[in-house]
C-alpha positions in Angstrom: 69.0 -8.8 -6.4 71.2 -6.3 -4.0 67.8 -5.1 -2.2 67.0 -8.8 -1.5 70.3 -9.8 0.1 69.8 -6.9 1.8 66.6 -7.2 3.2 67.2 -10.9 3.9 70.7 -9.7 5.9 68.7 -7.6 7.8 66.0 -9.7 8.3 68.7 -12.4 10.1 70.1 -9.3 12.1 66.7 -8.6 13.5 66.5 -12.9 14.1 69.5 -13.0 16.1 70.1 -10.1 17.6 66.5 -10.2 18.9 66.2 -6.1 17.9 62.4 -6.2 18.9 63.9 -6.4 22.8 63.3 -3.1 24.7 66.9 -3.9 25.9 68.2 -4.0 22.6 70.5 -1.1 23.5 72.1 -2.6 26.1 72.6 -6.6 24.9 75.9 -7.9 23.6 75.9 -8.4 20.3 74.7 -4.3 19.6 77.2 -3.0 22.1 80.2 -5.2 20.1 78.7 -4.3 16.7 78.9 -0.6 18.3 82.6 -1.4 19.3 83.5 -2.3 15.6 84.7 0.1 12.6 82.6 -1.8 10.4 79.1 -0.9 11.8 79.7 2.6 13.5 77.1 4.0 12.1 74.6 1.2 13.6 72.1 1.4 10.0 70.0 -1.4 11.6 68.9 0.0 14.8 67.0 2.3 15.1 67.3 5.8 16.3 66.6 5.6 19.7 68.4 2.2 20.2 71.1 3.5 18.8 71.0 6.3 21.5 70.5 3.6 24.0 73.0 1.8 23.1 76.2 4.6 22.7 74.5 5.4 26.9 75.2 1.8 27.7 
C-alpha cells in the first residue's frame, strides 16, 4: 500500500514538474523544492538533474 502511494506521488511529481524537460534543473518548481528542508536531498531527480539544478 506504501509503495503504491509512493509510486503514484512520484508519478504526479514527474506530471507536474514536467521532470522529462532537459531544463529540468533549472525550472521553478526543482529549484524551490531545492530551496526547502523538506526535499534537500532531491530523491526524485535524478543524478545529474540534481547536479544541474544545485549549478543553477
Amino acid at each position: 500500500m506504501i509503495r503504491k502511494v509512493a509510486d503514484l506521488i512520484a508519478g504526479e511529481l514527474h506530471r507536474w514538474f514536467r521532470l522529462t524537460v532537459t531544463e529540468t534543473g533549472s525550472s521553478v518548481p526543482v529549484l524551490a523544492a531545492l530551496l526547502d528542508p523538506r526535499f534537500k536531498d532531491l530523491d526524485f531527480l535524478s543524478s545529474a538533474k540534481c547536479h544541474k539544478a544545485e549549478e543553477a
